[in-house]
LOZA-725129 format. One record per residue (C-alpha): chain; residue number from 1; x, y, z. Coordinates in steps of 0.05 Angstrom, whole numbers, plus 5000, padded with zeros to 4 digits. Example, Ala and Ser with C-alpha at 12.3 -4.5 7.8 and 13.67 -1.06 7.14 Angstrom:
{'A'; 1; {5246; 4910; 5156}}
{'A'; 2; {5273; 4979; 5143}}
END
This chain:
{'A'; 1; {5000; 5000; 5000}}
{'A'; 2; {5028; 5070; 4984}}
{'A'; 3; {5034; 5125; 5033}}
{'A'; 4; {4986; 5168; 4988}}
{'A'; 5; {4930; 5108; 4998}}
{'A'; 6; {4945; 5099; 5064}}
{'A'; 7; {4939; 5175; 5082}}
{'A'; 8; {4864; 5172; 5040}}
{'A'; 9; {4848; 5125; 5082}}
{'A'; 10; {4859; 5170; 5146}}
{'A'; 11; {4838; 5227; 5113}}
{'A'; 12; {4765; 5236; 5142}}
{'A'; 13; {4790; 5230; 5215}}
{'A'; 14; {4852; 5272; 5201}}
{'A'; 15; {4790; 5324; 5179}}
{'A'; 16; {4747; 5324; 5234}}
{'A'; 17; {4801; 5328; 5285}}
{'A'; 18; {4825; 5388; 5248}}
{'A'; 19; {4757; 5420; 5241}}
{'A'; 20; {4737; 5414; 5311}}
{'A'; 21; {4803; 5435; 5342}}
{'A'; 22; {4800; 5498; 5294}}
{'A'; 23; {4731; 5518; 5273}}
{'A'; 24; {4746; 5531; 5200}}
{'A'; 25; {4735; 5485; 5143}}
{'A'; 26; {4793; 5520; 5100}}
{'A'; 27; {4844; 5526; 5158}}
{'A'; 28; {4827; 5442; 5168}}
{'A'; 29; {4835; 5428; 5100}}
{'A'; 30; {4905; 5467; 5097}}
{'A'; 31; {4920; 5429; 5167}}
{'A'; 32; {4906; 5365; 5129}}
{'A'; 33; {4945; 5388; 5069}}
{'A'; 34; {5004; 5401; 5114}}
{'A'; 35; {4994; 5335; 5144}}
{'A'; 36; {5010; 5301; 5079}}
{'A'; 37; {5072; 5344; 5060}}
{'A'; 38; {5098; 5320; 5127}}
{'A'; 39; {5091; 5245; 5119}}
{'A'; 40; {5104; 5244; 5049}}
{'A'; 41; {5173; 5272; 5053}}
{'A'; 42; {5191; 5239; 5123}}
{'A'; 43; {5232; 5182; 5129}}
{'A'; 44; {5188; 5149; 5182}}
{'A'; 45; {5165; 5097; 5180}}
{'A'; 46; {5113; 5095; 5243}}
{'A'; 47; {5080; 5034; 5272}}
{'A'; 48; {5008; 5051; 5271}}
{'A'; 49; {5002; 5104; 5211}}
{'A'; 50; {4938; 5126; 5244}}
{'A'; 51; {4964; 5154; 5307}}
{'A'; 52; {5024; 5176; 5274}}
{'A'; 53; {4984; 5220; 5226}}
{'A'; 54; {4932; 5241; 5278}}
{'A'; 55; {4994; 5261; 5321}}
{'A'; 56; {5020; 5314; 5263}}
{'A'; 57; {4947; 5338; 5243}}
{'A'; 58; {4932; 5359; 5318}}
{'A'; 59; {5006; 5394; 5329}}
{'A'; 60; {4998; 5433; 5265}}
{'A'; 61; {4920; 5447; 5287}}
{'A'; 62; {4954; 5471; 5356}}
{'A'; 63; {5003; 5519; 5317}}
{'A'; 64; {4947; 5545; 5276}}
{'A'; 65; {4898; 5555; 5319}}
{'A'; 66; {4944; 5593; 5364}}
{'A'; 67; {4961; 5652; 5300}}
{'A'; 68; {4883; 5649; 5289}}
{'A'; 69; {4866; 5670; 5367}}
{'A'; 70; {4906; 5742; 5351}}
{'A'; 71; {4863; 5750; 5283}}
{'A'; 72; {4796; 5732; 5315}}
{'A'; 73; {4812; 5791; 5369}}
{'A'; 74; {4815; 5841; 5309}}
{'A'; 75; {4752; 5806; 5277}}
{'A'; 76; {4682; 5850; 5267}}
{'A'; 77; {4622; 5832; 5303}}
{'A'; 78; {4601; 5762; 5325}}
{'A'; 79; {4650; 5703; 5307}}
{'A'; 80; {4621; 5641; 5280}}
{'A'; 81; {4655; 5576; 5263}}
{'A'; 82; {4650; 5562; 5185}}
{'A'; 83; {4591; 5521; 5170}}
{'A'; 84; {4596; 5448; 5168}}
{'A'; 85; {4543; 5410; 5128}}
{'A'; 86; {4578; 5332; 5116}}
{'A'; 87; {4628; 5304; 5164}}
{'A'; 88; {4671; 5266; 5137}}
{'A'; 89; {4685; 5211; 5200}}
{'A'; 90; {4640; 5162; 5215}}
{'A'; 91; {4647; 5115; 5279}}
{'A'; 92; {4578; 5084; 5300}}
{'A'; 93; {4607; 5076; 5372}}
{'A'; 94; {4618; 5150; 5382}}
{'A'; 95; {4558; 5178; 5337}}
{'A'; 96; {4529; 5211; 5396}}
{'A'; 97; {4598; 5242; 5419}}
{'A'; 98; {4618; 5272; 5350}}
{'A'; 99; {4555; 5301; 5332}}
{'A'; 100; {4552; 5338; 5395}}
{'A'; 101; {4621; 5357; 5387}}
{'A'; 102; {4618; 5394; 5317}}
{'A'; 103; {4554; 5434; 5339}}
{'A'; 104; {4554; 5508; 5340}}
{'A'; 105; {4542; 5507; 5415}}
{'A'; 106; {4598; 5464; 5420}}
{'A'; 107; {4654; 5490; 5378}}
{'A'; 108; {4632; 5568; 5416}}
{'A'; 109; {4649; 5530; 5482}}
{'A'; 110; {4711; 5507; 5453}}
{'A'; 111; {4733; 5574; 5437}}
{'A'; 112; {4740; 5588; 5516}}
{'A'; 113; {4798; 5541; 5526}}
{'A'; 114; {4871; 5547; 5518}}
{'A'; 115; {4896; 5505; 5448}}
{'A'; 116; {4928; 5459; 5491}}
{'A'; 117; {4853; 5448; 5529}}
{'A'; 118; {4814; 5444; 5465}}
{'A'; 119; {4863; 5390; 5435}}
{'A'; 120; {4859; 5356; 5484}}
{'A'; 121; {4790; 5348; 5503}}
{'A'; 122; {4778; 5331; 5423}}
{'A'; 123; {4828; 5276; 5428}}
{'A'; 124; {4794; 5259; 5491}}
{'A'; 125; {4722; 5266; 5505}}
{'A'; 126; {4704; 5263; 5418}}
{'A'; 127; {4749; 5209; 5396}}
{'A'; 128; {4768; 5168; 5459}}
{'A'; 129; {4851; 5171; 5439}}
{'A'; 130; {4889; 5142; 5498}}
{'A'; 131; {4924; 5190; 5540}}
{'A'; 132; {4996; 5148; 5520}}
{'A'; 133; {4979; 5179; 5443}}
{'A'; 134; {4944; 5251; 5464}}
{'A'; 135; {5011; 5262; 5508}}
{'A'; 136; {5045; 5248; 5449}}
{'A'; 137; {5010; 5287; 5404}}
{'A'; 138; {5012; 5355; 5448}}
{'A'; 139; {5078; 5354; 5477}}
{'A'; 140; {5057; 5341; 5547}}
{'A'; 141; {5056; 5285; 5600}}
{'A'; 142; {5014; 5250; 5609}}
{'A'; 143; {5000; 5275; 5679}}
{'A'; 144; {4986; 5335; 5649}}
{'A'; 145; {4944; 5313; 5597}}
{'A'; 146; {4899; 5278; 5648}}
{'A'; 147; {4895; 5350; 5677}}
{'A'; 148; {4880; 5393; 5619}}
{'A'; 149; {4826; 5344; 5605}}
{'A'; 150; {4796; 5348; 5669}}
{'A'; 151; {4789; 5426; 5658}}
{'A'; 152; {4767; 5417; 5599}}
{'A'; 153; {4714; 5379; 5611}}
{'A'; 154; {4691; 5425; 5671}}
{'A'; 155; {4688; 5486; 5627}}
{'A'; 156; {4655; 5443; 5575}}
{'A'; 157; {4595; 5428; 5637}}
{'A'; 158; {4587; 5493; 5657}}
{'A'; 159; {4562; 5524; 5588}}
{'A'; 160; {4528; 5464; 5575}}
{'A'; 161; {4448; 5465; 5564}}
{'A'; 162; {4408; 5433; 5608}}
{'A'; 163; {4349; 5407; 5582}}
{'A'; 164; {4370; 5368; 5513}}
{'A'; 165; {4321; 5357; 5454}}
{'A'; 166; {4325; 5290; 5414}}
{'A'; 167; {4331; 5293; 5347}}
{'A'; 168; {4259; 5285; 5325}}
{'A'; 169; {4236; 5331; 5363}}
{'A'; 170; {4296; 5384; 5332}}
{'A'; 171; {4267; 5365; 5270}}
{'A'; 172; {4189; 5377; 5286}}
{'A'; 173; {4203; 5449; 5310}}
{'A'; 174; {4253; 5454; 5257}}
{'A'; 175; {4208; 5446; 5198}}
{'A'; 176; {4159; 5485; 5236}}
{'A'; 177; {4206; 5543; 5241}}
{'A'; 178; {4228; 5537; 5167}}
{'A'; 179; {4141; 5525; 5144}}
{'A'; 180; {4126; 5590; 5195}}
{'A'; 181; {4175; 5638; 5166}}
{'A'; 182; {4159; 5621; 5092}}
{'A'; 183; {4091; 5646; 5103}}
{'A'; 184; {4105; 5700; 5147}}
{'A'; 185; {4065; 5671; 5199}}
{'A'; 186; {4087; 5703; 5270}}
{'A'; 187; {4034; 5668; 5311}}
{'A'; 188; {4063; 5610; 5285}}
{'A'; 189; {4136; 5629; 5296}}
{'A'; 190; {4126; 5655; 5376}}
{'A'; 191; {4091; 5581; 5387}}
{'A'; 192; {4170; 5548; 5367}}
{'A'; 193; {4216; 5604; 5404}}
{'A'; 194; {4229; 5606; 5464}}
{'A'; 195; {4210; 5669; 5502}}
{'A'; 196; {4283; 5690; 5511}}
{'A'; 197; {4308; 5667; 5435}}
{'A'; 198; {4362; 5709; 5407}}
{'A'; 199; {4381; 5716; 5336}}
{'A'; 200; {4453; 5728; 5321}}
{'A'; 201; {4499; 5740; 5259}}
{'A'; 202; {4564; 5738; 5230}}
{'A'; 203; {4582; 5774; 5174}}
{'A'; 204; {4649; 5797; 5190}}
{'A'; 205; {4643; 5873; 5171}}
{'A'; 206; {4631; 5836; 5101}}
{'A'; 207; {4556; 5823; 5089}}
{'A'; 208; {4493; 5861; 5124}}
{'A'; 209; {4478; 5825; 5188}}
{'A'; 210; {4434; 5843; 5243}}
{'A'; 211; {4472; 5901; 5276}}
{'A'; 212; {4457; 5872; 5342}}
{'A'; 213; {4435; 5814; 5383}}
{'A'; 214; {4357; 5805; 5365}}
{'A'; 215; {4327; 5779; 5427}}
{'A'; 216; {4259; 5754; 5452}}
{'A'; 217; {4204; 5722; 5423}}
{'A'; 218; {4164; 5788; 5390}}
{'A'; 219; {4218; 5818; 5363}}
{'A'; 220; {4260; 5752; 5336}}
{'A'; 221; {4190; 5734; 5303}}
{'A'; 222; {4173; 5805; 5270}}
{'A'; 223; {4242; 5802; 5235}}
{'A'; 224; {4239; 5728; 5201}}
{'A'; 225; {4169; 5741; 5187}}
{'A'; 226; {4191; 5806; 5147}}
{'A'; 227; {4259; 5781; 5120}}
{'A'; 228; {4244; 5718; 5090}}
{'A'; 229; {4179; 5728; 5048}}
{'A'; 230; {4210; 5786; 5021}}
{'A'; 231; {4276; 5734; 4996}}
{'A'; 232; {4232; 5696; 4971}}
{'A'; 233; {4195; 5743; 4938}}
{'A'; 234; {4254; 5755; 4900}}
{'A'; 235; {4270; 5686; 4876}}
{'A'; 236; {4307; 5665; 4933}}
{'A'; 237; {4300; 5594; 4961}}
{'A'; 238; {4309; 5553; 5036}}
{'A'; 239; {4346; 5486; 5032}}
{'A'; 240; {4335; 5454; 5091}}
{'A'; 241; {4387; 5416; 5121}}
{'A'; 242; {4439; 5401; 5174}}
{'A'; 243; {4487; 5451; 5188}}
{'A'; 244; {4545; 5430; 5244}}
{'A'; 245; {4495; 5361; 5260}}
{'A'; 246; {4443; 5408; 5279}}
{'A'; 247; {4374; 5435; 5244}}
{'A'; 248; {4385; 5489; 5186}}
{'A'; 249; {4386; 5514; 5128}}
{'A'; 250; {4423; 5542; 5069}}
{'A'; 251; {4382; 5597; 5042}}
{'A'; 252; {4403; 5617; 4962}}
{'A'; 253; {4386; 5674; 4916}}
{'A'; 254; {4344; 5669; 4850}}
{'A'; 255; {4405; 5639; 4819}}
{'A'; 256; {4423; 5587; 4865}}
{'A'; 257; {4479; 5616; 4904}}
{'A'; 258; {4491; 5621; 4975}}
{'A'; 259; {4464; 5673; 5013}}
{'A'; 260; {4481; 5644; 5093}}
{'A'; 261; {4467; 5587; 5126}}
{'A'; 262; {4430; 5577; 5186}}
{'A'; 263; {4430; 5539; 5250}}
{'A'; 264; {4382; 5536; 5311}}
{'A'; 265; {4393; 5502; 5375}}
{'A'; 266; {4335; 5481; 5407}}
{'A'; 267; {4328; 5461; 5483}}
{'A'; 268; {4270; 5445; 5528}}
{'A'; 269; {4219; 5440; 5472}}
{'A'; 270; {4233; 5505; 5432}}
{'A'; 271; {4287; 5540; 5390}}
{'A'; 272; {4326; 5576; 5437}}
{'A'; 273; {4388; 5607; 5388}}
{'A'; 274; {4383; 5632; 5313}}
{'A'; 275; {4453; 5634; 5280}}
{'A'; 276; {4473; 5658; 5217}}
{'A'; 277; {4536; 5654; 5185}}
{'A'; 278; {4532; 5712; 5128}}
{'A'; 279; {4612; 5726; 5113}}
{'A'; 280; {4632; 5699; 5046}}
{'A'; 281; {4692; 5679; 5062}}
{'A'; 282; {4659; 5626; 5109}}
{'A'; 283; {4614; 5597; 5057}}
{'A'; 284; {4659; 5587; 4994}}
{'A'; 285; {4662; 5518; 5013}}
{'A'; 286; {4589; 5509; 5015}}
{'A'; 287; {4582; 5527; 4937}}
{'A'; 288; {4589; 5593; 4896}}
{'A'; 289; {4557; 5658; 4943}}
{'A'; 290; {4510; 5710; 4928}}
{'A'; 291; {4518; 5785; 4921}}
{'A'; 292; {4492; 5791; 4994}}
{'A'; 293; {4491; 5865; 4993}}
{'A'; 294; {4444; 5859; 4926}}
{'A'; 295; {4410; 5808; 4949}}
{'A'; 296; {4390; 5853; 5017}}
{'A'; 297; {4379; 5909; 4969}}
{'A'; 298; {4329; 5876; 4928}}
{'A'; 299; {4293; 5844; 4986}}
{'A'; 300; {4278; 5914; 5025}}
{'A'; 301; {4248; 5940; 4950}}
{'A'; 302; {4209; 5882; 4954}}
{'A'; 303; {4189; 5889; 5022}}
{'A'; 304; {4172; 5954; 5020}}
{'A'; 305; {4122; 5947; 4959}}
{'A'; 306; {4082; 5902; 4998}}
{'A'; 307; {4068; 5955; 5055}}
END
């Protein structure tokens, strides 16, 4: 087997490490791509090619994520991870561990520990690596591994939710959100949100977002009833889907390219969070992206010749 095949093989896990110690699609593909360059031009010749690989993905995750921290202090408005619609890894024995991991909720609580922390607690807690191979993988003992876990995990707890919803019932209010806001309907809309919902965006100074936090149920529910009949009004579409293992959608102008995608978390029997990732430079991944600034444009005209 070549070391080209044998690195495919790895490839999805190499990924989703990546991705959740990161955030970023684009910076976990260029921490895979690094990965390669590495073993394909070392002499190694390592016993397991797994661990040895997963070993280089998370150190050059580490370094990255470090240079990333000082850019993401600079960065305008709310911070989002990129949106994540297929992961790549599959293990049936730690389904309910990875798609909790790669959540939006998650990957935010992620953000509040040290590199060494987050790497760690993915290793850990969302693939089950043995503390022998996360030691060797960050540097540390594995004494100290044991303890960055263990404070990892605590801050992990603490901004926890604490009433879960299964995944049918994510769907039910999910497609009830998605049927509501098509029609405008804000009776329909303040029976799914919770009474303290917020709405939140990201555009990155780069793409018209909600200037603020939107919170509560009246004023969360005026705003999608307004926004989205007047998108699609326009020609603009909702594809409903997954976005970071929870309910969403991508929504697309009148020529099929992406506008933002959207994610809600929903607790204790009603959506509790809107987020929406609206920065281009976040979605190129997901498929060609609109002229959001048009597109916004186009949808108040619209909006306004209704009233």
């Amino acid at each position: 087997m070549t070391r080209a095949h044998e690195f495919e093989q790895v490839r999805p896990l190499l990924f989703s490490i990546a991705y959740r110690i990161l955030g970023s699609v684009e910076d976990a593909e260029d921490a895979v791509q690094e990965t390669w360059l590495r073993y394909a031009n070392s002499e190694t010749e390592p016993v397991s090619v797994q661990a040895y690989l997963s070993r280089v993905v998370t150190r050059v995750a580490i370094d990255v994520l470090r240079s990333a921290r000082v850019r993401r202090e600079a960065y305008i408005g709310e911070w989002f991870p990129e949106p994540l619609l297929d992961d790549p890894y599959d293990d049936p024995e730690r389904s309910a561990e990875l798609a909790d991991s790669v959540s939006m909720t998650a990957l935010l609580m992620l953000e509040r520990l040290s590199p060494l922390e987050r790497a760690v607690f993915v290793l850990r807690d969302v693939f089950a690596f043995e503390f022998a191979e996360i030691a060797a993988a960050v540097g540390r003992s594995e004494a100290a591994c044991r303890q960055l876990a263990v404070r990892a995990r605590r801050h992990m707890n603490e901004g926890r939710p604490r009433f879960e919803a299964d995944r049918r019932e994510r769907e039910e209010l999910a497609g009830r959100f998605f049927d509501a806001i098509r029609e405008g309907d804000v009776a329909a809309l303040r029976e799914v949100l919770a009474a303290d919902v917020q709405a939140v965006g990201d555009g990155g100074g780069k793409a018209p977002v909600f200037g603020r936090v939107i919170a509560g149920v009246d004023n969360v529910a005026r705003l999608f009833s307004a926004m989205v009949p007047a998108l699609l009004a326009i020609g603009g579409t909702i594809e409903a889907r997954e976005v970071n293992g929870q309910p969403g959608a991508i929504f697309r102008d009148r020529d099929g390219k992406v506008i933002n995608a959207l994610s809600l978390d929903v607790y204790d029997g009603r959506i509790q969070t809107i987020r929406t990732v609206v920065n281009p430079d976040k979605l190129r991944h997901v498929g060609p992206v609109a002229d959001v600034w048009r597109v916004n444009r186009d949808a108040r005209r619209a909006r306004r010749a209704t009233t």
